[in-house]
TORTILUM-678735 format. One record per atom (N, C-alpha, C, O, CB): residue in three letters; y, x, z. Coordinates in steps of 0.1 Angstrom, whole numbers, padded with zeros to 4 digits. Each point is the difference from the previous one (the first is absolute). Glycine has a CB too. Layout:
// residues N
R   residu      py      px      pz
R      ALA       Y       X       Z
...
***
This chain:
// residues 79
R   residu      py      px      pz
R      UNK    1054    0957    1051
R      UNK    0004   -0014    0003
R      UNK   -0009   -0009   -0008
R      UNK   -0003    0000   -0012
R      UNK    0027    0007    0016
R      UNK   -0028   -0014    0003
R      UNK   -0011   -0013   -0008
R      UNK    0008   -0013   -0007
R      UNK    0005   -0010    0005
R      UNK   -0024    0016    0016
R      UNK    0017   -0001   -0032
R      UNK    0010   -0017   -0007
R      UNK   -0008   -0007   -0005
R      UNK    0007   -0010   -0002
R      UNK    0012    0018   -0005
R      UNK   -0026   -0010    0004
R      UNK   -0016   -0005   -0007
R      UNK   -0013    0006   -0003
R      UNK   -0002    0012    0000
R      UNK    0016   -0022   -0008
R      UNK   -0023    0000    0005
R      UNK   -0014    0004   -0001
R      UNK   -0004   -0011   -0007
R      UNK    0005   -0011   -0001
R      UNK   -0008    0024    0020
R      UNK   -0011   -0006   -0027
R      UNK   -0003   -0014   -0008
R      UNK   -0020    0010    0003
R      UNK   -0003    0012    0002
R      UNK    0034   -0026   -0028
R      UNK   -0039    0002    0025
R      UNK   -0011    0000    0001
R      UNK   -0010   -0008   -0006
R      UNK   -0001   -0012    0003
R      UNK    0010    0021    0012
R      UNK   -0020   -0001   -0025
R      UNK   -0013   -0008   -0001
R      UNK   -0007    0007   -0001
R      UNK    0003    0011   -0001
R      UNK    0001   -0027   -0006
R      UNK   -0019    0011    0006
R      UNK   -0018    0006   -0001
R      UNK    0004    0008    0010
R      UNK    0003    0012   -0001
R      UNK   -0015   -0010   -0025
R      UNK    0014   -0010    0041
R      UNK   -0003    0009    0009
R      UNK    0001   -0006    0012
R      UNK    0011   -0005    0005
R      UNK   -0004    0022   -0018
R      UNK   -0025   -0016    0021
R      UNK   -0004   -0009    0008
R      UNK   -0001   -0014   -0003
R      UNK   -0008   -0005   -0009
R      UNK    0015    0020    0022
R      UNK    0004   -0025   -0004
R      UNK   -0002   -0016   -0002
R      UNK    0013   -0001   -0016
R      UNK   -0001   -0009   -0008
R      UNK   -0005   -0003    0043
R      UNK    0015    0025   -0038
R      UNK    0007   -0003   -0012
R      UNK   -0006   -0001   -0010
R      UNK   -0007    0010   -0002
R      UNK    0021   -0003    0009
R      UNK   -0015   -0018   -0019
R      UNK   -0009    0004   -0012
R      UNK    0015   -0001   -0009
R      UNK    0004    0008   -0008
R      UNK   -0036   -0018    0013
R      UNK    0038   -0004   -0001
R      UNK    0013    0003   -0011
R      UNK    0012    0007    0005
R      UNK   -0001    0003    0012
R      UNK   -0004   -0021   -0022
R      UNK    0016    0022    0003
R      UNK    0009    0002    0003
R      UNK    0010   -0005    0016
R      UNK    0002   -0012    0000
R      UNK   -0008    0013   -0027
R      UNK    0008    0002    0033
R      UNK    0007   -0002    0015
R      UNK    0011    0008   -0001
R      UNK   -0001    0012   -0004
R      UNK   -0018   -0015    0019
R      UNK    0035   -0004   -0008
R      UNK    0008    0014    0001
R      UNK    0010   -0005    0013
R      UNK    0001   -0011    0004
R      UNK    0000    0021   -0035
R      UNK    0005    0000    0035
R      UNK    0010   -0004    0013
R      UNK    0009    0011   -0002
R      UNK   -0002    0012   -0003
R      UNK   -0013   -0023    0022
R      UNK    0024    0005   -0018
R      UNK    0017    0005   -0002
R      UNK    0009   -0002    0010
R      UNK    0001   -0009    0008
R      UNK   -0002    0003   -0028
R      UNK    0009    0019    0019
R      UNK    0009    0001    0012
R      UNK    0014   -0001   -0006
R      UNK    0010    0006    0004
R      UNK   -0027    0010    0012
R      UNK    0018   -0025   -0029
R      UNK    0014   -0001   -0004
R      UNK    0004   -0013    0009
R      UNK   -0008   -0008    0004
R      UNK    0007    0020   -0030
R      UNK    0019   -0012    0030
R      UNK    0003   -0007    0005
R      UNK    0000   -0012   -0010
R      UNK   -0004    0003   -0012
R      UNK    0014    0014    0029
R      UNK   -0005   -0030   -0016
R      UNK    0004   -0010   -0008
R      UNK    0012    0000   -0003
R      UNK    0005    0011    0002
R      UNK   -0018   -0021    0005
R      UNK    0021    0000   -0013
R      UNK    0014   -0006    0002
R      UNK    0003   -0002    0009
R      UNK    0012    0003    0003
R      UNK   -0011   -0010   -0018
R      UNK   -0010   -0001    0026
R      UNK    0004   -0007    0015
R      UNK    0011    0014    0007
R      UNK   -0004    0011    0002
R      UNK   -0025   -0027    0003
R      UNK    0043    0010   -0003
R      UNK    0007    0008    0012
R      UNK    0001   -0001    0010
R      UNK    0010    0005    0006
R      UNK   -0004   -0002   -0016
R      UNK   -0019   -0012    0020
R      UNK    0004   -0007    0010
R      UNK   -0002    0015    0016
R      UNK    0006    0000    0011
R      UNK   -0015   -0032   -0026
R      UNK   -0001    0040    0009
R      UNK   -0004    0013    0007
R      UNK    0002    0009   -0005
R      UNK   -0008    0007   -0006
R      UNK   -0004   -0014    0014
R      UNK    0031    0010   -0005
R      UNK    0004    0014   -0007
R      UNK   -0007    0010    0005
R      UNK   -0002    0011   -0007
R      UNK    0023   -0017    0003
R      UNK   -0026    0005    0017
R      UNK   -0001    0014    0011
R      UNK   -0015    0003   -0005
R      UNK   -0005    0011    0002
R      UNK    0021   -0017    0024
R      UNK   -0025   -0003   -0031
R      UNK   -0010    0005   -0005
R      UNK   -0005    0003   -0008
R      UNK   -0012    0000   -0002
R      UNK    0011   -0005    0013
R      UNK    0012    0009   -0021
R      UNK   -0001    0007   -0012
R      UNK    0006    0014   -0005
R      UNK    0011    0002    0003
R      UNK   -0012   -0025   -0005
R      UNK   -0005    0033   -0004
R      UNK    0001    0016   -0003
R      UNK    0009   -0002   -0014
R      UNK   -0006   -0007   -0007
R      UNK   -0022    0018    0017
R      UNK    0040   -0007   -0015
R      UNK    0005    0000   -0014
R      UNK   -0001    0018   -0006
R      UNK    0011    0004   -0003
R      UNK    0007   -0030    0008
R      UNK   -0024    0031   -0006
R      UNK   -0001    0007   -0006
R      UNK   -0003    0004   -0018
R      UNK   -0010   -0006   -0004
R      UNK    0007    0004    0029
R      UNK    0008    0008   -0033
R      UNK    0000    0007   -0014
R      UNK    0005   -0016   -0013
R      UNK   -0001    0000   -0012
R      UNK   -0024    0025    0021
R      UNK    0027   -0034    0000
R      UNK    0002   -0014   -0005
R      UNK   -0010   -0008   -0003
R      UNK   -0002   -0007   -0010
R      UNK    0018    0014    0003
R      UNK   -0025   -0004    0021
R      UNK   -0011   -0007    0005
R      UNK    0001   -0007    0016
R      UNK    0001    0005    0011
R      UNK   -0013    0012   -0029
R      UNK    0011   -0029    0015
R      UNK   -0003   -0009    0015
R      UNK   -0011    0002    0006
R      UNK   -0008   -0007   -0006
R      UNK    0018   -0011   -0001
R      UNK   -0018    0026    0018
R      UNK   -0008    0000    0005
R      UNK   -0006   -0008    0012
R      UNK    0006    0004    0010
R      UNK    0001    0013   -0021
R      UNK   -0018   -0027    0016
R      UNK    0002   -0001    0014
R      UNK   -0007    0009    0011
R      UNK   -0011    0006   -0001
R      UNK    0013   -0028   -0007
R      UNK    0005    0023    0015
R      UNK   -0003    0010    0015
R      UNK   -0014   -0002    0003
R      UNK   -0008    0008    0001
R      UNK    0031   -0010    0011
R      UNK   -0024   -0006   -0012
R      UNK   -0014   -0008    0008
R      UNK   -0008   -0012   -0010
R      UNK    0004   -0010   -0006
R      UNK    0009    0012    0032
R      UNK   -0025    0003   -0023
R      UNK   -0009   -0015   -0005
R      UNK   -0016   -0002    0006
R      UNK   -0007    0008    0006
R      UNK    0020   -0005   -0030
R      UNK   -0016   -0012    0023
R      UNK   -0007   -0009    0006
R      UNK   -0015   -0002   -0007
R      UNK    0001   -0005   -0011
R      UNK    0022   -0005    0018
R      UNK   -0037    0013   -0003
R      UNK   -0008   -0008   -0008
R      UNK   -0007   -0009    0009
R      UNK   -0005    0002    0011
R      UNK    0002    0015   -0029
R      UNK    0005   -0029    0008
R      UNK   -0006   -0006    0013
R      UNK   -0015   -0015   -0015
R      UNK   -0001   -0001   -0012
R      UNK    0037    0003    0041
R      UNK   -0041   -0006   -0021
R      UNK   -0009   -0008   -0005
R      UNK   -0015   -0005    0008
R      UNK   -0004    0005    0010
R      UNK    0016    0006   -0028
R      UNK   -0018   -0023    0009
R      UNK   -0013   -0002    0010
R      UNK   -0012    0014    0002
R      UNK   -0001    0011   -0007
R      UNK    0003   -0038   -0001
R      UNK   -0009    0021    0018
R      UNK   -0012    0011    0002
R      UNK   -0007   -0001   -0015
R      UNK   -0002   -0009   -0007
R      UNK   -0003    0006    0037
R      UNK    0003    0014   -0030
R      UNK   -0008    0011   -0009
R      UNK    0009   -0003   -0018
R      UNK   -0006    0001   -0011
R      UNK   -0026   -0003    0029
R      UNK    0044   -0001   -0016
R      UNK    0006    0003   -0011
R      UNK    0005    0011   -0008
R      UNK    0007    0000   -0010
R      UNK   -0005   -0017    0020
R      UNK   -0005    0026   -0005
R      UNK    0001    0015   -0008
R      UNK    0010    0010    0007
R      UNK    0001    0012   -0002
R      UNK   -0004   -0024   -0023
R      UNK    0008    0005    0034
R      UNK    0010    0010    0010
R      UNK   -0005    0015    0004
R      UNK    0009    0009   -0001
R      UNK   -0003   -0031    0012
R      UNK   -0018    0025   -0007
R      UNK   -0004    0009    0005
R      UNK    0001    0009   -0013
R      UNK    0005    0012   -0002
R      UNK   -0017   -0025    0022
R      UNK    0005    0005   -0028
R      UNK   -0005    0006   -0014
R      UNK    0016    0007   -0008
R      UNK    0000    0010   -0007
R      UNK   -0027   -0032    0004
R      UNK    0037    0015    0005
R      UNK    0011    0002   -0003
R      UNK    0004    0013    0002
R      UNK    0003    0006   -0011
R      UNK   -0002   -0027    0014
R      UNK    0002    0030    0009
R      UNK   -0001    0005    0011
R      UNK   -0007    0017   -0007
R      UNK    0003    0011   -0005
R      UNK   -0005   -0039    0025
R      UNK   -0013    0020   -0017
R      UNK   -0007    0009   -0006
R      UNK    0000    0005   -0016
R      UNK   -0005    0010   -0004
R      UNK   -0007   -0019    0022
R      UNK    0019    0000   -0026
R      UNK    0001    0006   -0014
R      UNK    0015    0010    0002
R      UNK   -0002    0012   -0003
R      UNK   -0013   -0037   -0013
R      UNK    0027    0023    0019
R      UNK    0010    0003    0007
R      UNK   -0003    0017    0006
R      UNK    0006    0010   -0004
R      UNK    0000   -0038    0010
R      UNK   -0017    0027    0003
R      UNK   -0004    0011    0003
R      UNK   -0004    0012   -0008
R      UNK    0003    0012    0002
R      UNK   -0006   -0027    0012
R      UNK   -0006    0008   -0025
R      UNK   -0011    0009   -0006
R      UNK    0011    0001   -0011
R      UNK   -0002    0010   -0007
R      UNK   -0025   -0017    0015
R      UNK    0037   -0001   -0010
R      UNK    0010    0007   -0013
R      UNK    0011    0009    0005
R      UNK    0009    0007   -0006
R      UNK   -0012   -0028   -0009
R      UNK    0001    0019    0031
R      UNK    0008    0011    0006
R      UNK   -0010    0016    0001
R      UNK    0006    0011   -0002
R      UNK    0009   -0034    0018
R      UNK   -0025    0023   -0014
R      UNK   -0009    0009    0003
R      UNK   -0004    0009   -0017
R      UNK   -0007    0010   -0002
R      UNK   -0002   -0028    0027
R      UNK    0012    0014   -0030
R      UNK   -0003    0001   -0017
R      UNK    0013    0009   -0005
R      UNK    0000    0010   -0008
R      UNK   -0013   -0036    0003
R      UNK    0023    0019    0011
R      UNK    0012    0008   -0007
R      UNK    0003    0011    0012
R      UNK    0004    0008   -0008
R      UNK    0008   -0029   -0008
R      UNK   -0011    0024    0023
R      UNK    0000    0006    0010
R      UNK   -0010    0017   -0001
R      UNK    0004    0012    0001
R      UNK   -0001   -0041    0010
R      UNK   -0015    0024   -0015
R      UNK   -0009    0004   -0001
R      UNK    0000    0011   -0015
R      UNK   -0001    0012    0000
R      UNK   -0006   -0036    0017
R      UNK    0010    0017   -0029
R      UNK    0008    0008   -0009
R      UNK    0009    0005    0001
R      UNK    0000    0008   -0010
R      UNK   -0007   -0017    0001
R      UNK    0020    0010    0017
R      UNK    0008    0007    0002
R      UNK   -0003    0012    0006
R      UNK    0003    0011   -0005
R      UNK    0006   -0028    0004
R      UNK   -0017    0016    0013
R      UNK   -0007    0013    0004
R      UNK   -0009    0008   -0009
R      UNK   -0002    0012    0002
R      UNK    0004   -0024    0018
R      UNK   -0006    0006   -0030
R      UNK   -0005    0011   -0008
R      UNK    0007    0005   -0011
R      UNK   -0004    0011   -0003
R      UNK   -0015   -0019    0009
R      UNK    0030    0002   -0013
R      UNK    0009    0004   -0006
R      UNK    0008    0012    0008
R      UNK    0002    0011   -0005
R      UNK   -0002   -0035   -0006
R      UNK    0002    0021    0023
R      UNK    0006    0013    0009
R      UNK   -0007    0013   -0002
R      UNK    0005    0010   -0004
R      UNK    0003   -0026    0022
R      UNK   -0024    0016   -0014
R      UNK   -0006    0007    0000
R      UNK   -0005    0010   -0014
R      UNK   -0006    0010    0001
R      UNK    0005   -0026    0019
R      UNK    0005    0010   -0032
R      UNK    0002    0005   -0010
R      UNK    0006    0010   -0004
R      UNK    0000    0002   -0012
R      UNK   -0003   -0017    0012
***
C-alpha cells in the first residue's frame, strides 16, 4: 500500500519533495477514505501541475524506488 514518498538528488529533484496519502481532519468524503491500524488513508490521489513541473519525474522516482526494493527482495530470496 503506498502511503508516502519523499524525494531528492533525483532528476529535476535537488531538494527534498514528499506526497502523502494521509487523510486530513476534513470529514466531508467519508467514502474516500481507508481507516486501517489507526491510520486515515486516501483511496485515491491526484498529481496534477504545470508543464514540465516534475510530474513525470515524480512517477519515475516512485518507480525506480519501486524497482530497487523489489529488486532486493528477490535476491534476499535467492539466498
Amino acid at each position: 500500500m503506498f502511503i508516502g514518498f519523499s524525494v531528492s538528488n533525483y532528476l529535476s529533484f535537488k531538494t527534498a519533495q514528499k506526497i502523502s496519502m494521509a487523510a486530513s481532519k476534513m470529514t466531508r468524503h467519508k467514502k474516500h477514505i481507508l481507516n486501517g491500524n489507526g491510520k486515515k488513508l486516501l483511496k485515491t490521489g491526484l498529481i496534477y501541475g504545470a508543464n514540465a513541473g516534475g510530474k513525470s519525474n515524480l512517477v519515475k522516482a516512485i518507480d525506480f524506488s519501486r524497482d530497487i526494493i523489489l529488486d532486493s527482495i528477490r535476491q534476499l530470496r535467492r539466498s
